[in-house]
PDB file with SEQRES, HELIX, SHEET and CRYST1 records, atoms N, CA, C and O in Angstrom:
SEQRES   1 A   46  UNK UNK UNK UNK UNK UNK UNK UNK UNK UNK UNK UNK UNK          
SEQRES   2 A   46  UNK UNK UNK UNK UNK UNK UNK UNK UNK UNK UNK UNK UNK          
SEQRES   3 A   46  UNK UNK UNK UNK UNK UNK UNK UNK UNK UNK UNK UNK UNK          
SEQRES   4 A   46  UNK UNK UNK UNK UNK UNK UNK                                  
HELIX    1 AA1 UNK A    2  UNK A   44  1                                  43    
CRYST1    1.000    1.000    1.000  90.00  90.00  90.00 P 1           1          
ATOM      1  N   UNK A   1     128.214  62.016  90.132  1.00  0.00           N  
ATOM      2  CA  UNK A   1     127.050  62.904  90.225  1.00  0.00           C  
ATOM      3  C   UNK A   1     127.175  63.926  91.358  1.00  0.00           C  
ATOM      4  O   UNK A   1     126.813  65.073  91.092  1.00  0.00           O  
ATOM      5  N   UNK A   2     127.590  63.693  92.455  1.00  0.00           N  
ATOM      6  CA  UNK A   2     127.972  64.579  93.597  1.00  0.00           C  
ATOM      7  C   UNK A   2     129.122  65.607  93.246  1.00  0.00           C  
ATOM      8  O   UNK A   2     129.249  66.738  93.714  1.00  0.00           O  
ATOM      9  N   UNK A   3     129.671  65.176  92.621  1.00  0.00           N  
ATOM     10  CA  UNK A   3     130.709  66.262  92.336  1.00  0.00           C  
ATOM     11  C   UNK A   3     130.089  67.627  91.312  1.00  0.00           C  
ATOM     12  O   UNK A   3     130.134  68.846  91.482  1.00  0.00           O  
ATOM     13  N   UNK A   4     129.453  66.680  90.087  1.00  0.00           N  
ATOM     14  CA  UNK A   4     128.372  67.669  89.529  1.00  0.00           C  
ATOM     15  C   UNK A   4     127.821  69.015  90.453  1.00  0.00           C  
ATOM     16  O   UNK A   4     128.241  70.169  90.543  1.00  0.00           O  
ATOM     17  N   UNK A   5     126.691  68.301  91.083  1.00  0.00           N  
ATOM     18  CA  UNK A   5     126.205  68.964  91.778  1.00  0.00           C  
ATOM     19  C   UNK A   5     126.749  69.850  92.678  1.00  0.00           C  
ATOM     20  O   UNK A   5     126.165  70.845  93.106  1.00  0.00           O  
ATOM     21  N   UNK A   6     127.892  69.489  92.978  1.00  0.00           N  
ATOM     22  CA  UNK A   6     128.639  70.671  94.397  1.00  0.00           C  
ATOM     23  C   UNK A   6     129.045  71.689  93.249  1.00  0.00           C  
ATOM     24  O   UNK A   6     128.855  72.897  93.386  1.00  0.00           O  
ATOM     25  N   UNK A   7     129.486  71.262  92.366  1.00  0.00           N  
ATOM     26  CA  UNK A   7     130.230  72.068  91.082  1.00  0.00           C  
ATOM     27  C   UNK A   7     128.958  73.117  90.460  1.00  0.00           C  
ATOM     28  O   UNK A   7     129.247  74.296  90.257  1.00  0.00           O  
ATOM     29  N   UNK A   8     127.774  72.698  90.219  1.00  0.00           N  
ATOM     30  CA  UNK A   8     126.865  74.032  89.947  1.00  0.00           C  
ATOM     31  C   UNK A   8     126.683  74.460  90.785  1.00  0.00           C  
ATOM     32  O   UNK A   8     126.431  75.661  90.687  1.00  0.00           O  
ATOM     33  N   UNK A   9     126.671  74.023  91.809  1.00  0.00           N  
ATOM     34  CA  UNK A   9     126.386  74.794  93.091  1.00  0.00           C  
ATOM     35  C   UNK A   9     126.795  76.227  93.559  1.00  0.00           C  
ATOM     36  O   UNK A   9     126.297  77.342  93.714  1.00  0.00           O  
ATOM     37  N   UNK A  10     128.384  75.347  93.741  1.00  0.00           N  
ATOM     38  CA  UNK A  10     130.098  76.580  93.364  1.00  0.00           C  
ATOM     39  C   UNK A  10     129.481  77.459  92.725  1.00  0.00           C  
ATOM     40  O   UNK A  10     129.029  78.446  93.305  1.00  0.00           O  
ATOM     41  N   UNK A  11     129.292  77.195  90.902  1.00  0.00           N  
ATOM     42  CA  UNK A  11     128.955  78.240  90.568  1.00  0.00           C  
ATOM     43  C   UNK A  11     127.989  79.524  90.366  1.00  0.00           C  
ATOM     44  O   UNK A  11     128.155  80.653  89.902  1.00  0.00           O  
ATOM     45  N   UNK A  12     126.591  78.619  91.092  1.00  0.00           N  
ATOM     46  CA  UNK A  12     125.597  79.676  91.219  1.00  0.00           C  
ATOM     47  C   UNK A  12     126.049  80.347  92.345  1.00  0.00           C  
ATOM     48  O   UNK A  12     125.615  81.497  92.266  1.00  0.00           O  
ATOM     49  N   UNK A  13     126.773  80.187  93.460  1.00  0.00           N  
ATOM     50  CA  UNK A  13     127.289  81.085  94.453  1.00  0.00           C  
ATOM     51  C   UNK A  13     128.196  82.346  94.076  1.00  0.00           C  
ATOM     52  O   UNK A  13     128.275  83.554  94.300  1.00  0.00           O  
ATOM     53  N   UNK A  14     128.915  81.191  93.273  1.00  0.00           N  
ATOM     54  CA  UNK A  14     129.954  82.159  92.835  1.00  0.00           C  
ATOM     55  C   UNK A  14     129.383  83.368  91.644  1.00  0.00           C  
ATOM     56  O   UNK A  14     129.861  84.496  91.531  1.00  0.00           O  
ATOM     57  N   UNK A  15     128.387  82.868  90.918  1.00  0.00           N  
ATOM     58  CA  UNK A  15     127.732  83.765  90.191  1.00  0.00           C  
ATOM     59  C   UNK A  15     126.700  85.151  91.060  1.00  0.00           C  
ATOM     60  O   UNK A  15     126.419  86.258  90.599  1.00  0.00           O  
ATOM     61  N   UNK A  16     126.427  84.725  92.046  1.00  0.00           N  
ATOM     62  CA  UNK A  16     125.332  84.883  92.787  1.00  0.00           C  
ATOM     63  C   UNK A  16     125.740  86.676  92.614  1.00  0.00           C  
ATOM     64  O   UNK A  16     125.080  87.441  91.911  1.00  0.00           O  
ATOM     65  N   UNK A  17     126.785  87.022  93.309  1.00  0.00           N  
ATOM     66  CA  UNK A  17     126.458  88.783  93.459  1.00  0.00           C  
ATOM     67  C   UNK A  17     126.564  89.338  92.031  1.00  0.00           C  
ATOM     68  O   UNK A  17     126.065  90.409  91.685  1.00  0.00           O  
ATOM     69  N   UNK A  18     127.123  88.674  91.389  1.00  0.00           N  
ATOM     70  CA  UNK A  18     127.202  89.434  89.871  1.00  0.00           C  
ATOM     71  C   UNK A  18     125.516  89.594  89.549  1.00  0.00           C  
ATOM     72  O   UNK A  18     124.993  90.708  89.517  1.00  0.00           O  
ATOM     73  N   UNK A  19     124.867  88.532  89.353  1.00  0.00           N  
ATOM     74  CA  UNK A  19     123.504  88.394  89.188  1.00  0.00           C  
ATOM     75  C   UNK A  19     122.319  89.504  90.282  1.00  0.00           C  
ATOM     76  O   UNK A  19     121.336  90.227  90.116  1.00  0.00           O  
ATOM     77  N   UNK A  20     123.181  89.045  91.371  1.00  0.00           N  
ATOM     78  CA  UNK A  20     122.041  90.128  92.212  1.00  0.00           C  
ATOM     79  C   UNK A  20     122.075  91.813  91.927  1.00  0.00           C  
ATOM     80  O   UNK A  20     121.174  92.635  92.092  1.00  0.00           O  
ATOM     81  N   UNK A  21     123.672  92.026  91.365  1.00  0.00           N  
ATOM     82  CA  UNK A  21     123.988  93.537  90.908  1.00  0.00           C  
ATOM     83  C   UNK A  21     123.147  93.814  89.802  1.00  0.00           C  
ATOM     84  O   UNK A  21     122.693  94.903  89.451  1.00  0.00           O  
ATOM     85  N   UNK A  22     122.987  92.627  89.265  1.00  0.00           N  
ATOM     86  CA  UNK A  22     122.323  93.202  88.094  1.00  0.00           C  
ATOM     87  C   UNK A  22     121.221  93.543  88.030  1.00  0.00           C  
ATOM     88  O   UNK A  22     120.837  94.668  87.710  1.00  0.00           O  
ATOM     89  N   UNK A  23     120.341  92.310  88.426  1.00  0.00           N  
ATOM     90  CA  UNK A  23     119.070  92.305  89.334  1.00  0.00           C  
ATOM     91  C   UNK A  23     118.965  93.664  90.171  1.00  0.00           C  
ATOM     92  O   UNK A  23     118.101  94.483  89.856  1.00  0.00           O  
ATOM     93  N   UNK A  24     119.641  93.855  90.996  1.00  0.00           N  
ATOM     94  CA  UNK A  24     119.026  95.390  91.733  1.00  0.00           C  
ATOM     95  C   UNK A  24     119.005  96.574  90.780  1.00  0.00           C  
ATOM     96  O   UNK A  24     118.229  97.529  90.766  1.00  0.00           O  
ATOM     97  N   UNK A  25     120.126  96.269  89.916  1.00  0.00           N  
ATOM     98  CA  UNK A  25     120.303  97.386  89.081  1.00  0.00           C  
ATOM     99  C   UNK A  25     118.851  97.843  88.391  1.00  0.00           C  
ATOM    100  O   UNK A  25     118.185  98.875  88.304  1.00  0.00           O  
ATOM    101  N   UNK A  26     118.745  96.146  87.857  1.00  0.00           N  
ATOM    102  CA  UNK A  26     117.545  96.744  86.971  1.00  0.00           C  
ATOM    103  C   UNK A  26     115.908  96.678  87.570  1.00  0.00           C  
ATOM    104  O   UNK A  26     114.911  96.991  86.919  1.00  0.00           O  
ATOM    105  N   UNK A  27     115.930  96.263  88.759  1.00  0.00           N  
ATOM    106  CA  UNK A  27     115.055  97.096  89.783  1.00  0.00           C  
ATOM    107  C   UNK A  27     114.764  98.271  89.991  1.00  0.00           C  
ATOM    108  O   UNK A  27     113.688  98.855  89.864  1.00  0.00           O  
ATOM    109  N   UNK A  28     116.105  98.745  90.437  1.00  0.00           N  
ATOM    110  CA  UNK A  28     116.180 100.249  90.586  1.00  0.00           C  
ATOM    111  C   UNK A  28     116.008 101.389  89.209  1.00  0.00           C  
ATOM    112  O   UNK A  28     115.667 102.570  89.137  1.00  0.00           O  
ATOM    113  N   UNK A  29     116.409 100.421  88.269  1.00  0.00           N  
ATOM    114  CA  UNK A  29     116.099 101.205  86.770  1.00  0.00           C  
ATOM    115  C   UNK A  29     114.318 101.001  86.205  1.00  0.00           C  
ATOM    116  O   UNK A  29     113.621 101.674  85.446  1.00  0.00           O  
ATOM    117  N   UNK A  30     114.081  99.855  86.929  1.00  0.00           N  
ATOM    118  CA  UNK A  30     112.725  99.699  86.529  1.00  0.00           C  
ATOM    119  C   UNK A  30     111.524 101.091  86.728  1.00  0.00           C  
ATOM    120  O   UNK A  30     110.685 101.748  86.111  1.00  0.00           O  
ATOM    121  N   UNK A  31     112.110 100.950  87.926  1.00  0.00           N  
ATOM    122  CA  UNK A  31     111.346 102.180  89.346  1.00  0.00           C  
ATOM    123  C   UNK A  31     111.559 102.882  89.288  1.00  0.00           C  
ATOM    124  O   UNK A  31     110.758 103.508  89.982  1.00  0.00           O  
ATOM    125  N   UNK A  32     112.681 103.967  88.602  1.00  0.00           N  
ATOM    126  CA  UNK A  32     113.335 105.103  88.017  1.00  0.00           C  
ATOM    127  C   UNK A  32     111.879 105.097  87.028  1.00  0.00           C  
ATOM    128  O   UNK A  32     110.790 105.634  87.230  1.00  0.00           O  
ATOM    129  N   UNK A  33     112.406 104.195  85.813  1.00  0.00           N  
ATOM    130  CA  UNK A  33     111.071 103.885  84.711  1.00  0.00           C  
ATOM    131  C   UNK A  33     109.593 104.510  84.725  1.00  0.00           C  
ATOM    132  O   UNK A  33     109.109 105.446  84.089  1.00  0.00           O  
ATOM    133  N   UNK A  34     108.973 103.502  85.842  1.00  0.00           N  
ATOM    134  CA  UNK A  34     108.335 103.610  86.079  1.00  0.00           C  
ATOM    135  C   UNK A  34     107.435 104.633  87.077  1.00  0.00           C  
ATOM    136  O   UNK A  34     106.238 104.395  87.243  1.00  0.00           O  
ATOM    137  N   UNK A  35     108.045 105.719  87.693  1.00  0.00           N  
ATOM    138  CA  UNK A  35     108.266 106.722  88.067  1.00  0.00           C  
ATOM    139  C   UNK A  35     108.025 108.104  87.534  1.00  0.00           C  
ATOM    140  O   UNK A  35     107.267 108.981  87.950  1.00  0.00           O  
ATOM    141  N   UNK A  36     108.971 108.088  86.366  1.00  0.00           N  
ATOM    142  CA  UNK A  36     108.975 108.638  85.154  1.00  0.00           C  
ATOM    143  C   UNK A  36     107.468 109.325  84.556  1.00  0.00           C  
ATOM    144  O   UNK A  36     106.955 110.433  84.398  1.00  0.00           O  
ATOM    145  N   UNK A  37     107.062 107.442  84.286  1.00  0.00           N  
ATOM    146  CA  UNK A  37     106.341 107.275  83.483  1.00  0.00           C  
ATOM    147  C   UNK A  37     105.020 107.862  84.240  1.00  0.00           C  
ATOM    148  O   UNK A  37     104.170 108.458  83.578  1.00  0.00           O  
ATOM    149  N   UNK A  38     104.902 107.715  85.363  1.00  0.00           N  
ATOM    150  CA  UNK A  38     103.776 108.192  86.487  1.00  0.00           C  
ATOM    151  C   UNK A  38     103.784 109.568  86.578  1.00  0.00           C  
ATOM    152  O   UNK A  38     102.705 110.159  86.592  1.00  0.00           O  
ATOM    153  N   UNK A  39     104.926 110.234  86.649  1.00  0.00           N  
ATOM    154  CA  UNK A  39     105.312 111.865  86.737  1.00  0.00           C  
ATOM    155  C   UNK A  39     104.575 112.190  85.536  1.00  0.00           C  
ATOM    156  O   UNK A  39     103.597 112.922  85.688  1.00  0.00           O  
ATOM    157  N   UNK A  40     104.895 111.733  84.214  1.00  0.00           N  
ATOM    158  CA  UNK A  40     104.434 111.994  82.690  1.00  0.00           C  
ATOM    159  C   UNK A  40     102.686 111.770  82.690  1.00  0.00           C  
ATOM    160  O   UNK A  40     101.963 112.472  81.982  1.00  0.00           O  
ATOM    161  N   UNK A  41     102.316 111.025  83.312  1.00  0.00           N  
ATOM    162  CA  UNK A  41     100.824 111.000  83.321  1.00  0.00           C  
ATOM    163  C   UNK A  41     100.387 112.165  84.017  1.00  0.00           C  
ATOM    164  O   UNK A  41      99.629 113.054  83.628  1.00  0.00           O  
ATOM    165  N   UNK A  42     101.187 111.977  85.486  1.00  0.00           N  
ATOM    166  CA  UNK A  42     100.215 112.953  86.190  1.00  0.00           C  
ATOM    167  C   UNK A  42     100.436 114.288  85.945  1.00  0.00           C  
ATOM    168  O   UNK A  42      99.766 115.018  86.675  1.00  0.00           O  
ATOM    169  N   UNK A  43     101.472 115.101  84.810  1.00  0.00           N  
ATOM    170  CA  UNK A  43     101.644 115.836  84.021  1.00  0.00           C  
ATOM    171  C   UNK A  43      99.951 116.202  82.764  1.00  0.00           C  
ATOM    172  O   UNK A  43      99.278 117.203  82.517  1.00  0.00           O  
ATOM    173  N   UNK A  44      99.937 115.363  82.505  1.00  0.00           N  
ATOM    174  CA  UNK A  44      99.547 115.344  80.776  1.00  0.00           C  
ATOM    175  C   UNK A  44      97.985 115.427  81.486  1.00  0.00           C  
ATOM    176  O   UNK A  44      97.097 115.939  80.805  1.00  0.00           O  
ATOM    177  N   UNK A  45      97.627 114.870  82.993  1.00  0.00           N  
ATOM    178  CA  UNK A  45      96.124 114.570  82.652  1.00  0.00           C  
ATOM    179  C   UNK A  45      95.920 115.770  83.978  1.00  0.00           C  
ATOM    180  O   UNK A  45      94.891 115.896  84.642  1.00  0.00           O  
ATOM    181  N   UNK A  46      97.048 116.488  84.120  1.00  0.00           N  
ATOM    182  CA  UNK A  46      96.424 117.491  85.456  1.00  0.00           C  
ATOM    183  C   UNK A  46      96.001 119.001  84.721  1.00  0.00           C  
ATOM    184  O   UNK A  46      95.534 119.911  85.405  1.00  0.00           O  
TER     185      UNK A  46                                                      
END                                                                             
């Protein structure tokens, strides 16, 4: 069981920056998004 455990461990570390790249990525794409989408309002209702 200990070995298990060190072994997902390993790999959520080892996964870890791939995941966080992605994660920021789509943060930063969210907020791009959503941005957008705020520019387009305050367009349409000014």
């Amino acid at each position: 069981m200990p070995g298990s455990v060190t072994d997902t461990t390993t790999d959520k570390l080892g996964g870890k920056s791939h995941l966080d790249l992605l994660g920021m990525r789509f943060i930063l794409e969210g907020r791009n998004l959503i941005k957008t989408v705020t520019d387009i309002d305050e367009l349409l209702y000014k």
